[in-house]
FITOR-367852 format. One line per 8 residues: their letters; for each residue z, x, y of C-alpha. Coordinates in steps of 0.25 Angstrom, whole numbers, plus 2048, in hexadecimal, padded with zeros to 3 digits. Last residue first. Example, Ala and Ser with C-alpha at 12.3 -4.5 7.8 and 13.67 -1.06 7.14 Angstrom:
sa) 81D 837 7FC; 81F 831 7EE $
***
This chain:
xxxxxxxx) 200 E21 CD9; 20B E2A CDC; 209 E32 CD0; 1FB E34 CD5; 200 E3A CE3; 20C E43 CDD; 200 E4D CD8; 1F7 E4C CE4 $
xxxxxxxx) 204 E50 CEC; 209 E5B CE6; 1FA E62 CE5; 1F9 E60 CF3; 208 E68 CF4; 203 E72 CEB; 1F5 E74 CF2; 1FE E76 CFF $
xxxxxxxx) 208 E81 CF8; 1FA E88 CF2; 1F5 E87 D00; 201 E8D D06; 201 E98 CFC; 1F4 E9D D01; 1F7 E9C D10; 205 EA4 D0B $
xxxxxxxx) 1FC EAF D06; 1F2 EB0 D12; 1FD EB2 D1A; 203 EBD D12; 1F4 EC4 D14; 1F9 EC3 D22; 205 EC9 D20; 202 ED5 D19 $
xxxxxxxx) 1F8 ED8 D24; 202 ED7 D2E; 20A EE0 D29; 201 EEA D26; 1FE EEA D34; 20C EEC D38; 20B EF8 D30; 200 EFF D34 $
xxxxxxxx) 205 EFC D42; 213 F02 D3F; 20E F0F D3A; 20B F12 D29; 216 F1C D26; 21E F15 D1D; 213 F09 D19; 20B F15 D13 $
xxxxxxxx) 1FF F15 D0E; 1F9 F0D D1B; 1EF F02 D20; 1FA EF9 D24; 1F3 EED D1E; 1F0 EF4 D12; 1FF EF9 D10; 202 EE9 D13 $
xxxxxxxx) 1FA EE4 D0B; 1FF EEE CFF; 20C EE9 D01; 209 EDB D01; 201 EDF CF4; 20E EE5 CEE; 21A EDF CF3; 213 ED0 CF6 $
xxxxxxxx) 20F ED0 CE9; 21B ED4 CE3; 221 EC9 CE9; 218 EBF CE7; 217 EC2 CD8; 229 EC0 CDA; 226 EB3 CDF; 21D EAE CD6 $
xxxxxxxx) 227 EB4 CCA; 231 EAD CD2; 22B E9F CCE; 227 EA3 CC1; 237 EA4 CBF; 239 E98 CC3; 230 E92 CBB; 234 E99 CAF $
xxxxxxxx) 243 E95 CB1; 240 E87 CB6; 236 E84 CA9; 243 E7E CA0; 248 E74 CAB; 23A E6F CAE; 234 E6F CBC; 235 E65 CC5 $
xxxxxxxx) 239 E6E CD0; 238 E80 CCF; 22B E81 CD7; 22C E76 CE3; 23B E7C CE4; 235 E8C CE5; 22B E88 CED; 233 E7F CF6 $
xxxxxxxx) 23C E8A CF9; 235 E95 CF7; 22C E91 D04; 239 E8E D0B; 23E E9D D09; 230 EA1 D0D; 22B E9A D19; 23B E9E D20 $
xxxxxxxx) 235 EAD D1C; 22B EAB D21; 22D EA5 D2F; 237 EAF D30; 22E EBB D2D; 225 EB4 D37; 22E EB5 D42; 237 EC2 D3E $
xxxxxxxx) 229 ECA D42; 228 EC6 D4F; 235 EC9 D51; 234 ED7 D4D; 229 EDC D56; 21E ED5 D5E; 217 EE3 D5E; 214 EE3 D50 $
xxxxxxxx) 20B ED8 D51; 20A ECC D47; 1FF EC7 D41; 202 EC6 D33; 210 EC3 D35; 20E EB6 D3D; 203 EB4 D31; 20F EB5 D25 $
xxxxxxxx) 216 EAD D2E; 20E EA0 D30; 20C EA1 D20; 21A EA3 D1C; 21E E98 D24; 211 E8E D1E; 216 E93 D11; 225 E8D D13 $
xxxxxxxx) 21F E80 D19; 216 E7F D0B; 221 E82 D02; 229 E76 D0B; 21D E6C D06; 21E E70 CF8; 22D E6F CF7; 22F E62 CFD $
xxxxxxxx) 233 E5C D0A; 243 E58 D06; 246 E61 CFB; 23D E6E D01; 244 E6C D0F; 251 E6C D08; 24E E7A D01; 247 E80 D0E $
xxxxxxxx) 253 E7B D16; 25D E82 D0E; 255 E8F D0E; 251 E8E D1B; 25C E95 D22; 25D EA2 D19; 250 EA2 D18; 250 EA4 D28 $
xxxxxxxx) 25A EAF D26; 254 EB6 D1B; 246 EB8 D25; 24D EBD D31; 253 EC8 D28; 246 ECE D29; 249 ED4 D36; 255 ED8 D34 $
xxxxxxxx) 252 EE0 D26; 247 EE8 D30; 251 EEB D3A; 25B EF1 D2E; 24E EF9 D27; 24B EFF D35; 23F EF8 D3E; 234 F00 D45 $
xxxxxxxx) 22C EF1 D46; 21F EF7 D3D; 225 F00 D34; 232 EFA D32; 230 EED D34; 223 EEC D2E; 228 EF5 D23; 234 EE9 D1F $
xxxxxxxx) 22A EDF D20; 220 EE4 D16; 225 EE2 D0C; 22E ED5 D0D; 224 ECE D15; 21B ED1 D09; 226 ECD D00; 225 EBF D06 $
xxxxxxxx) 215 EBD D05; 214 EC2 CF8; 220 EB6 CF5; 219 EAB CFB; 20D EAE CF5; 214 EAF CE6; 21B EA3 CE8; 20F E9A CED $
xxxxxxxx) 20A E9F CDF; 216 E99 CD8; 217 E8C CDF; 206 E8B CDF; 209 E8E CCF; 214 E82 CCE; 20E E78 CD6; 201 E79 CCD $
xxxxxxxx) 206 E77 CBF; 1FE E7B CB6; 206 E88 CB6; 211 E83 CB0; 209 E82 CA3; 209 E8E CA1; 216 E90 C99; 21D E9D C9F $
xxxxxxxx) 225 EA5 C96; 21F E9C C8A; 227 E97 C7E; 21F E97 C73; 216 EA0 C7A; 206 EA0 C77; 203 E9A C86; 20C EA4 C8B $
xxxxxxxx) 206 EAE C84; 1F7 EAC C8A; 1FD EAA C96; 204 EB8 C97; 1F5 EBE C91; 1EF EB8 C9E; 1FA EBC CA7; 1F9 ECB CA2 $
xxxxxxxx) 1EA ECD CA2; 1EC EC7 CB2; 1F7 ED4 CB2; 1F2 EDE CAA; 1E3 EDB CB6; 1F0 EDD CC2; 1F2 EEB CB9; 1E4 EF0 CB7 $
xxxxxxxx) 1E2 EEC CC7; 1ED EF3 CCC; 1ED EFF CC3; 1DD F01 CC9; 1E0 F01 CD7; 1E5 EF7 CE1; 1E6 EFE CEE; 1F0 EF9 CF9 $
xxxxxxxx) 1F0 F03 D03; 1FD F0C CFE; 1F6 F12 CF1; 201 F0B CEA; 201 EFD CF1; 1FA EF6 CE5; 202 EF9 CD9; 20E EEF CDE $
xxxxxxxx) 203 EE3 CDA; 1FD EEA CCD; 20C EEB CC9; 210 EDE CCC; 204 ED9 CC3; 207 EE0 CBA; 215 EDD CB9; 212 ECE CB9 $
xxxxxxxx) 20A ED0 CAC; 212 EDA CA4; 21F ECF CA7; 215 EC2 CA5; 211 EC8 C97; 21F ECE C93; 227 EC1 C96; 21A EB8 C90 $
xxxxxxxx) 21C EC2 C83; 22C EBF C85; 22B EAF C85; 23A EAC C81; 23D EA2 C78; 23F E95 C7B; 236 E8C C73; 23A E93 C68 $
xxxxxxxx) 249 E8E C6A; 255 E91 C6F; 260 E85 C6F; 265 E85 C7D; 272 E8B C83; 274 E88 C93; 275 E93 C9C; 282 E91 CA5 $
xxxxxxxx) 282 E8A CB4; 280 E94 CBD; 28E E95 CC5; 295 EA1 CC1; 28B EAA CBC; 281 EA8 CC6; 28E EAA CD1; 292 EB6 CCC $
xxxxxxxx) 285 EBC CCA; 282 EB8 CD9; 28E EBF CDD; 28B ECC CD6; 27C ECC CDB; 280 ECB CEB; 28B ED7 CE8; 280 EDF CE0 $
xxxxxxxx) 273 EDD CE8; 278 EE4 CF5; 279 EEF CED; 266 EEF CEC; 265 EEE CFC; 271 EFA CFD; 269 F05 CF5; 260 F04 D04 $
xxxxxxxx) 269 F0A D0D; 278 F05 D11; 277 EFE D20; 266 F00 D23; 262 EFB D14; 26C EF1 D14; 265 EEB D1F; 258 EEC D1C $
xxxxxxxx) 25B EE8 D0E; 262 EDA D13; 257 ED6 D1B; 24C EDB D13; 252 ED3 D07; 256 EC6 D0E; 247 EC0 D0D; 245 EC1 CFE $
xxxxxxxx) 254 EBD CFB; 250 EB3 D06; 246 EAD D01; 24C EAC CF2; 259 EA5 CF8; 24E E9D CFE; 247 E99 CF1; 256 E98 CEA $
xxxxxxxx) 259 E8D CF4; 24E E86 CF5; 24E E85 CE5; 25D E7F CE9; 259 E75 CF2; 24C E70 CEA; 255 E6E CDE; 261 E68 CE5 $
xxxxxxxx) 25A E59 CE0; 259 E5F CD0; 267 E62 CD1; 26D E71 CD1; 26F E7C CC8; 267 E7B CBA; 25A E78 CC2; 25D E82 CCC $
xxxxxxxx) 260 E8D CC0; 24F E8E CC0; 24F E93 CCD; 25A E9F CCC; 255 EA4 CBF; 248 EAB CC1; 24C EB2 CCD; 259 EB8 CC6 $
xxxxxxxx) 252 EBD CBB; 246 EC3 CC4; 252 EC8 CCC; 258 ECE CBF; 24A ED5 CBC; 247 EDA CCA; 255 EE2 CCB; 251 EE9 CBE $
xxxxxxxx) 245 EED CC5; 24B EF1 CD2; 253 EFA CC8; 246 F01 CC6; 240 F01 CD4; 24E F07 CD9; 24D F10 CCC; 240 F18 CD0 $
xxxxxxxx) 242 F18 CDE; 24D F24 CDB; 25D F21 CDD; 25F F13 CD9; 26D F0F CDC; 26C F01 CE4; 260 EFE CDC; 26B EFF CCF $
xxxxxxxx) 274 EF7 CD6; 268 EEC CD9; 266 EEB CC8; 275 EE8 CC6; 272 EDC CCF; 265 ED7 CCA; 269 ED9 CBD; 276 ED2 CBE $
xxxxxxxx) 26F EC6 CC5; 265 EC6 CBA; 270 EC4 CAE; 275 EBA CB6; 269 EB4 CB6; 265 EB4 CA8; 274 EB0 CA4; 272 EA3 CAD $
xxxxxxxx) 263 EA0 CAA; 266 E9F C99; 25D EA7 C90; 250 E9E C8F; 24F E99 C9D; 255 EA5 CA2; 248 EAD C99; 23F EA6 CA1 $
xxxxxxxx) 243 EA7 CAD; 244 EB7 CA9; 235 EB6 CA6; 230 EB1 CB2; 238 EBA CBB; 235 EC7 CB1; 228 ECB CB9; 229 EC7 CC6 $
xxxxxxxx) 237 ECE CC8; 239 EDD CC0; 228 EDE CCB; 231 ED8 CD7; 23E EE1 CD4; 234 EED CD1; 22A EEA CDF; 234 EEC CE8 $
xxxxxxxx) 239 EF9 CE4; 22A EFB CE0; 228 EFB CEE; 22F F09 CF1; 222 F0E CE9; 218 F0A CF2; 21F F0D CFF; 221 F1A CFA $
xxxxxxxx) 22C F22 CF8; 238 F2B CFD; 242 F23 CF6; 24B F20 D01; 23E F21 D0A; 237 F16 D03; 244 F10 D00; 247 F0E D0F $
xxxxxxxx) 237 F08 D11; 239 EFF D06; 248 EFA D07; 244 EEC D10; 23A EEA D04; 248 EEC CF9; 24F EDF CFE; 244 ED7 CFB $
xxxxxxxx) 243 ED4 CEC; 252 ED4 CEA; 254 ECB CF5; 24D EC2 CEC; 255 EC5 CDE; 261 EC4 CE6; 25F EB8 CEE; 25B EB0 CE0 $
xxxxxxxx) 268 EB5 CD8; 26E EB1 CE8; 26A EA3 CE6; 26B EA0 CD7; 279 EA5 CD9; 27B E9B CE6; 276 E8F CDE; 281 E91 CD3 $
xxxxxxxx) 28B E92 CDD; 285 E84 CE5; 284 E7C CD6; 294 E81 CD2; 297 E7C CE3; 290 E6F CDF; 282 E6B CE4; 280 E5D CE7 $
xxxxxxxx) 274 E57 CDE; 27C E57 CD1; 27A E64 CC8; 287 E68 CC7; 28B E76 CC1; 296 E72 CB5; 2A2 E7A CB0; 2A2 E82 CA5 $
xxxxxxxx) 2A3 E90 CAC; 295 E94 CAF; 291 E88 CB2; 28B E7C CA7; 281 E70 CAD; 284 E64 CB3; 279 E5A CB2; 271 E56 CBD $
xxxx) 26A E61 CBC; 25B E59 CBF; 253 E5B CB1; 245 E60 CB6 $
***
């Protein structure tokens, strides 16, 4: 990787330093990658907090009220690969601000929508500018900052990414109790303005480059991974319908669309001239444990996300404000260990530091799995701090061990497979967390279900968590061993 010790163009002709101290051009720049990446993940979670209100707003099910949810995740997964792709091709400044604006103008519209209908629709078109926005803000690292703020700075975005995803019920529940539930999407606009002003003022400006065959745009590999990823989400968000997790016959013709799709994706990519995603990457093992360690992490998050808010309120008789407080305790500590996380990664080593970050979200995914409803509130903000503290470290040092040493010209793909994991994760953890939980709470409706029903089917969600994170922490521990027998021979 070419270190960005050369100056590189601004926005207004003036240069955006690359030495190893960050200057203010360098700090303003980082902030706009920042809150594009805040955005895209507090716009993943802020809806959860909404469910039961919009269940009621909307007079619907807990099924269909997911798909609010599940539209901005489903826009997400499968366009994130492709629109790194296409920033590389087309200029990552434009992309993004492009994005940014989508994003923004797309959370007015939520803001407005008058029938379930258009709220999921216009959740799409939010989906598709943070899919743009997540795909961009890693691979501009490299074009930002020095080689040796690296580590510091993919610290940085992973917790900014945290805590978007931990902030969410926080922030929705308490908008929700002071202006109504309309107000989680406003919110967006004044946050999105500022970051479009900083984006466009501070990144550096897209360089022109000689187009060639070699960089043409792969739009049968765009259609194929796009068609295959939405069946797969779709077999996934399918499963809750009949309310205790059944898997008919549409789920399993669409989930058999979607291996028949990855076959016929590789088949195209291997024929491309200029391949959406060259396989080879894959042969690399550090890079697939990254991304599938990605994946479990994130199902585990959402599921604290989804069924949180109806523990609380079903379970611990919270209203939407209490329950926003409660969870708040989770932003606060990612809020403190994000600097620390992306020192510790620097100075101990990503691989080591994703494996503290498991072991966190291991200890309290079981603290969850067996805890009683009558220890109340605070023995629920324990684990979910030790969590969520897990998690903003954990992405961290995966996102640094991920996005390192890799070449200037994969960083966009590879970023945005990165997030595609992480967004497979959370749709996963939407749907078949979801259905865990409805099968653990023994019920066909989560409205109505009584409070031991529902502390049940939290405690069964979280144990099958558990069993998630014990399998990311041996793909983390095979990694590092791995690591090791790789560096040993060169020693020698």
């Amino acid at each position: 990787m070419k270190l960005m010790s050369e100056p590189i163009a601004s926005t207004k002709g003036g240069t955006v330093a690359g030495s190893v101290e960050l200057t203010p051009s360098v700090r303003w720049a980082l902030t706009s990658l920042s809150l594009s990446m805040l955005l895209s993940s507090l716009g993943t979670s802020i809806a959860n907090v909404a469910l039961p209100t919009l269940t009621q707003a909307f007079a619907a099910s807990f099924q269909e009220v997911q798909w609010v949810v599940l539209a901005y995740l489903l826009a997400i997964t499968t366009l994130v690969v492709s629109v790194g792709r296409l920033g590389d091709l087309t200029g990552r400044r434009r992309l993004l601000l492009v994005g940014i604006f989508l994003f923004t103008a797309a959370s007015v519209l939520c803001a407005f929508a008058p029938t379930l209908l258009l709220l999921i629709t216009t959740r799409a078109a939010q989906g598709l500018g943070a899919a743009i926005m997540m795909a961009l803000t890693m691979a501009f690292v490299g074009e930002t900052v020095a080689k040796e703020k690296t580590g510091s700075a993919m610290g940085l975005l992973g917790t900014m990414s945290a805590m978007g995803t931990a902030l969410g019920p926080t922030l929705g529940g308490a908008l929700i109790s002071g202006f109504g539930w309309r107000s989680i999407f406003f919110i967006n606009l004044p946050l999105g303005l500022m970051t479009f002003f900083l984006a466009y003022r501070y990144l550096p400006i897209d360089r022109q480059e000689v187009k060639t065959a070699r960089t043409r745009f792969d739009n049968l590999g765009t259609l194929l991974l796009a068609l295959t990823l939405a069946a797969y989400a779709l077999a996934l968000t399918a499963v809750p319908q009949n309310g205790r997790g059944g898997f008919g016959l549409i789920n399993g013709a669409l989930l058999l669309a979607a291996v028949f799709g990855v076959g016929l994706f590789a088949l195209a990519e291997t024929r491309a001239a200029s391949p959406l995603i060259r396989l080879e990457i894959f042969r690399n093992p550090l890079l697939c444990a990254g991304f599938a360690m990605s994946a479990l992490v994130t199902t585990v998050v959402m599921a604290t996300l989804v069924v949180g808010p109806f523990y609380l309120s079903g379970a611990l008789l919270l209203d939407a404000a209490s329950v926003g407080l409660v969870m708040s305790s989770g932003p606060m500590v990612a809020a403190l260990t994000g600097v620390p996380a992306g020192r510790s990664v620097d100075r101990f080593g990503a691989q080591r530091m994703s494996i503290v970050g498991l072991i966190a979200m291991a200890v309290g995914s079981a603290v969850l799995a067996t805890l009683p409803t009558s220890l109340g509130v605070p023995a629920y903000i324990v684990p979910l701090v030790v969590i969520t503290a897990g998690y903003a470290l954990f992405q961290a040092a995966n996102n640094t061990a991920v996005m390192t040493n890799i070449r200037p010209d994969q960083r966009g793909i590879i970023s945005g497979m990165l997030n595609l994991s992480r967004n497979l994760g959370l749709i996963t953890g939407a749907s078949v967390m979801g259905t865990v939980f409805a099968l653990g709470a023994a019920t066909t409706s989560i409205m109505t279900a009584p409070p031991e029903a529902i502390a049940a089917g939290m405690r069964t969600t979280f144990a099958v968590a558990a069993v998630l994170i014990v399998g990311a922490l041996a793909l983390a521990s095979a990694s590092l061993v791995y690591s090791r027998s790789a560096v040993a021979p060169s020693r020698g």
